[in-house]
C-alpha positions in Angstrom: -10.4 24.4 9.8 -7.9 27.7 10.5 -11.5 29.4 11.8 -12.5 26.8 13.9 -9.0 26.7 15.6 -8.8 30.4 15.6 -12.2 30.2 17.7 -10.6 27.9 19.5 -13.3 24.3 18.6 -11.7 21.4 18.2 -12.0 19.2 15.1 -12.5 15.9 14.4 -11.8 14.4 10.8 -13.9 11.7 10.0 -13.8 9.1 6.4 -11.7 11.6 4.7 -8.2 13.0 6.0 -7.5 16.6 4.8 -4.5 17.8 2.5 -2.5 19.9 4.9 0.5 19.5 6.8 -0.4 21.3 9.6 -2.0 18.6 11.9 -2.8 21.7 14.3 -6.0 22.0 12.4 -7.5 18.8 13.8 -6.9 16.7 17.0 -7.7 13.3 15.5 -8.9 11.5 12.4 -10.7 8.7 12.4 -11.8 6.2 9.4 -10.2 3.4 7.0 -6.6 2.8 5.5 -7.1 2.3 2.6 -3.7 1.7 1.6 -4.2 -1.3 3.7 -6.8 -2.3 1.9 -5.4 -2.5 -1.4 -2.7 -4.4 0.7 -4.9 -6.7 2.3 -6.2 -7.5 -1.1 -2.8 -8.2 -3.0 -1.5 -10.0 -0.2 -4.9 -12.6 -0.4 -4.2 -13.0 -4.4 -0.3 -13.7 -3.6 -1.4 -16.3 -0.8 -4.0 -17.8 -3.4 -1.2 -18.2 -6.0 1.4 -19.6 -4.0 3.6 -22.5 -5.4 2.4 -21.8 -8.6 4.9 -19.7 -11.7 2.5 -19.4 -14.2 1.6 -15.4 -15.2 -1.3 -14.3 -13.5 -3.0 -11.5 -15.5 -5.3 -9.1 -13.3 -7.4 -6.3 -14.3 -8.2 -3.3 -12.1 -11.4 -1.4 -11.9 -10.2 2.2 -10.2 -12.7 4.4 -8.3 -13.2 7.8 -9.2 -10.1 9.1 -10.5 -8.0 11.4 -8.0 -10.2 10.6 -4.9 -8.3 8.8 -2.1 -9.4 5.6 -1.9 -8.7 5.1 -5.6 -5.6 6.3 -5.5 -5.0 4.1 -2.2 -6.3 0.9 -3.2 -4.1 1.1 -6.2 -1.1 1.4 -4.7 -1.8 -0.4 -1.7 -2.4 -3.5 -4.1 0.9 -2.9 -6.2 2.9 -2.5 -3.6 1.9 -6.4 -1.9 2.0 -7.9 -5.5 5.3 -6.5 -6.8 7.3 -8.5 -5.3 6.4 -11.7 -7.6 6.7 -10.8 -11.2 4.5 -13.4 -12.4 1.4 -10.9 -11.2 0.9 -8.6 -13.9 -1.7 -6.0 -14.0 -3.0 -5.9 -17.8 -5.9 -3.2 -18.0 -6.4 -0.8 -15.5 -9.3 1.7 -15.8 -11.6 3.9 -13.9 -15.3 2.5 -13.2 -16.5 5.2 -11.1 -17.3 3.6 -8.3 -20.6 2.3 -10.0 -22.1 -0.7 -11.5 -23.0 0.7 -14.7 -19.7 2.0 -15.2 -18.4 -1.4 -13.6 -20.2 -3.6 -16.4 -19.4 -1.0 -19.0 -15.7 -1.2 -18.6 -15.3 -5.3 -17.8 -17.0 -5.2 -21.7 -14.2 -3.7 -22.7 -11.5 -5.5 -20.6 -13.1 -8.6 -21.8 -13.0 -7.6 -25.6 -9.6 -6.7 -25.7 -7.8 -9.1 -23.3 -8.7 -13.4 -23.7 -6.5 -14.4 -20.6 -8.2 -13.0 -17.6 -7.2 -14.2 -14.6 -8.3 -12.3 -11.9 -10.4 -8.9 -11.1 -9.8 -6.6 -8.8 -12.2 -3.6 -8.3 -11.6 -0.9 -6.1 -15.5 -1.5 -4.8 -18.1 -4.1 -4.5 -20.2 -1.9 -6.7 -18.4 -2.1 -9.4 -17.6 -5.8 -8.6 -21.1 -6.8 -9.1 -21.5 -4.4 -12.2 -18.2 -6.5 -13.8 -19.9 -9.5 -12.6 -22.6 -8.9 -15.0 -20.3 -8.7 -17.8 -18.3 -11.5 -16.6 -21.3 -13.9 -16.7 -23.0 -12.3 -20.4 -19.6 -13.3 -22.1 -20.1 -16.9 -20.5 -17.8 -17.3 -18.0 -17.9 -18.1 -14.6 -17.0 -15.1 -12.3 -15.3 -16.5 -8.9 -13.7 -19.8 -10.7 -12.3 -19.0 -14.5 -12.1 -15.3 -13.4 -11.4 -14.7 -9.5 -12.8 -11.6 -8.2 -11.2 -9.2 -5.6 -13.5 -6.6 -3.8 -13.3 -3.8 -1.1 -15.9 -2.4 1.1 -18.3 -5.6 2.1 -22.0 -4.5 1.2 -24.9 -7.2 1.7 -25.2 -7.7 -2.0 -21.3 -8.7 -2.1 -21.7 -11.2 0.4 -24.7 -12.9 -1.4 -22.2 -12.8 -4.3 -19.6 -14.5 -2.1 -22.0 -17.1 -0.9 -22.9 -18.0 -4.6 -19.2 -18.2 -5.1 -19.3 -15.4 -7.6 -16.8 -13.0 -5.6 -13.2 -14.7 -3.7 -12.5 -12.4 -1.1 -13.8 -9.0 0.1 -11.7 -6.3 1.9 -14.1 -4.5 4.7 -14.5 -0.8 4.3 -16.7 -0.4 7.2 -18.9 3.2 7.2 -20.4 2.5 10.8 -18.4 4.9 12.2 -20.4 6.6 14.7 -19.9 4.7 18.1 -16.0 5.0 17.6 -16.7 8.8 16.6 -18.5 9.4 19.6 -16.0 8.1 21.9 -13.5 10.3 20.8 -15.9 13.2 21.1 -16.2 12.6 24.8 -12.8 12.2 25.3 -11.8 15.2 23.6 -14.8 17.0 25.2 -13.1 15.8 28.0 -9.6 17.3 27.5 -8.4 14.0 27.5 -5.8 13.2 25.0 -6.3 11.3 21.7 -4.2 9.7 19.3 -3.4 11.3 15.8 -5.4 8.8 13.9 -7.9 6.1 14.9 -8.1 3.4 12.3 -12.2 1.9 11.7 -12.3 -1.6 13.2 -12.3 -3.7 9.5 -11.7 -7.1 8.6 -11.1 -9.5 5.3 -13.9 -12.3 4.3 -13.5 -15.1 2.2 -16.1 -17.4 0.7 -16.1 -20.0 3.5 -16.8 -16.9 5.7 -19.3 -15.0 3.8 -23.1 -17.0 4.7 -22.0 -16.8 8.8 -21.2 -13.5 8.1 -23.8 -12.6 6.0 -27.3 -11.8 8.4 -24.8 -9.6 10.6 -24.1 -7.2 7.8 -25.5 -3.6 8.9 -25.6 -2.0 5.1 
């Protein structure tokens, strides 16, 4: 980035934002919050469990350890839950942002815990993968164990329609048309802000079959 600005090309961050303070080095980012979403998703599980004071026990699949989004998601989601102390996360573990790894660890948070109450994984990857799981220890994922999801894949919205996943946070990857706006703007010399959130929303099961034939990936 100090090369490109030294020859004087101007960059534009896209997905991923870049450790460094100097915000010289770039004239916009663009891509998701993903704070928000682990916000967005907390603040459906506190809506879901209003009224109600019985403990809700929730297990957390975490992407890759370290990368943003993981990192993110988490504390996005602790941050809209902690507030009520009857949500209490019980097992929280790394899944890789895969299904294997998904299935693999919901094994284990099965085995060791008997009062699962809700999942929340960092992906819809490893949603499905723990869905798996959920379903070969014979229970009923979506109803005797909700399921929380972020990015909003096809197969996740299948899922929701079968009433296997709640709710899924949108992490939407279709960047380009927004990217190439604020290429010609800056191409332009025209001013840009900072940071240019992806256009993402929140679907629920009553949502997910209109939704569904629209879904681009």
């Amino acid at each position: 980035l100090k090369e490109a600005k030294n020859a004087g090309i101007p960059v534009i961050l896209t997905d991923r934002a870049v450790d460094s303070q100097d915000t010289s080095l770039y004239r916009t980012f663009l891509g998701s919050d993903f704070v928000k979403e682990g916000q967005e998703a907390g603040k459906w599980l506190v809506k879901e469990y209003e009224g109600t004071s019985d403990p809700v026990n929730v297990v957390e699949l975490q992407g890759t350890t370290g990368s943003a989004p993981a990192n993110d998601r988490k504390a996005g989601f602790a941050e809209a839950v902690k507030g009520d102390p009857k949500f209490k996360v019980i097992a929280s573990q790394t899944g890789d942002f895969t299904r294997a790894k998904g299935k693999e660890v919901m094994q284990a948070f099965l085995k060791s815990h008997k009062d699962i109450d809700v999942l929340y994984a960092h992906n819809d990857d490893m949603a499905l993968g723990a869905i798996q799981a959920i379903e070969e220890a014979g229970k009923k994922p979506g109803t005797d164990i909700k399921v929380i999801s972020v990015d909003g894949i096809k197969d996740a919205f299948v899922a929701m329609k079968d009433k296997k996943i709640n709710v899924v946070v949108e992490c939407n990857p279709l960047l380009g048309d927004q990217l190439m706006e604020l290429v010609k703007k800056v191409a332009a010399g025209e001013s840009v802000p900072r940071r240019v959130e992806v256009e993402e929303g929140v679907f629920t099961q009553d949502q997910a079959a209109a939704a569904l034939p629209g879904r681009q990936y």
